[in-house]
C-alpha positions, 0 to 999 in steps of 0.5 A: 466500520465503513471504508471508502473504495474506488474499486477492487481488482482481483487476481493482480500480479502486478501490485505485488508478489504472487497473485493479489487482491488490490483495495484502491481507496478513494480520496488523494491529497498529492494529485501527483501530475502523470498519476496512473489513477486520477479518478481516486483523488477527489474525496467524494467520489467512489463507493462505502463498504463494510470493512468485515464484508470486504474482508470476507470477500477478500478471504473467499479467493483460496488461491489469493498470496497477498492484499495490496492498498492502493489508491487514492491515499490509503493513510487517509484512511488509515483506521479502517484500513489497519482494521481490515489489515488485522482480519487479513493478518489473522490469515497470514495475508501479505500486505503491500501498501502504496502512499504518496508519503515517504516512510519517514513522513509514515512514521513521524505521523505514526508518533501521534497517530495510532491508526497510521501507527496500526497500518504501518505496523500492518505492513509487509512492503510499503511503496512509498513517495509521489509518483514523480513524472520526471523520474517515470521509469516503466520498467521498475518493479511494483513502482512508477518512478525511480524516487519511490522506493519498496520498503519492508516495513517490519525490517525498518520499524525494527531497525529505525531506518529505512531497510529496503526490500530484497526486491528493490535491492535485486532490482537495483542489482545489488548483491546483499546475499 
């Protein structure tokens, strides 16, 4: 199985927690005005690589705490991605997803389509929503604007709604402890 890259970046710590490596996808449908990665939108730019080489690789960094999907718009590829997800998970990898849709969009998409439901199942965090330009904010964590919110995945899937992290709990200097 192939997956279209724009790029991979190694040892981030800005994409979420501990030392990352992050899979920027190519292909975007938002275009959201002020995006941090323009040059991943257009469908037909970037590069094919094999989804278990990629895994490999991303497996051979022994100090490596998590994997982060970026892009572009990782639910477009949505089956590729759970893919690689799955051989990340067989190690325990931490998996922090960004998209452009909100979770509640993820999850409705998720009720017909059973990629987007493997690669939200997949997830740790989610950053979900538009990187909106009116609500830049630089000194939130892991997000560009305040709309878009860090997700655990597996806390909200199990409680059908929306559970936010504890980082974006701390954050907002909220005491749930």
């Amino acid at each position: 199985m192939r997956l279209k890259l724009a790029g991979l970046h190694k040892n981030s710590v800005v994409d979420g927690p501990g030392l990352r490596t992050v899979v920027f996808t190519q292909g975007c449908p938002h275009a959201c005005p002020g995006c941090h990665n323009p040059q991943t939108h257009d469908p037909d730019g970037g590069y094919w690589v094999d989804v278990n080489a990629l895994a490999a690789e991303i497996l051979q960094e022994k100090r490596l705490r998590g994997v982060t999907f970026s892009g572009g718009e990782p639910f477009l590829q949505a089956r590729a991605l759970a893919a690689l997800a799955a051989q990340l998970k067989t190690q325990k990898i931490h998996l922090v997803v960004y998209s452009g849709y909100t979770f509640e969009e993820l999850k409705a998409r998720a009720q017909t389509d059973t990629a987007t439901a493997a690669l939200l199942s997949a997830c740790d965090l989610l950053i979900d929503g538009p990187f909106k330009q009116e609500e830049k904010d630089l000194g939130l964590l892991y997000r560009g604007s305040r709309n878009q919110r860090i997700i655990d995945v597996p806390a909200s899937l199990a409680a059908g709604q929306v559970v936010l992290s504890e980082l974006h709990q701390r954050e907002a200097g909220q005491d749930y402890g």
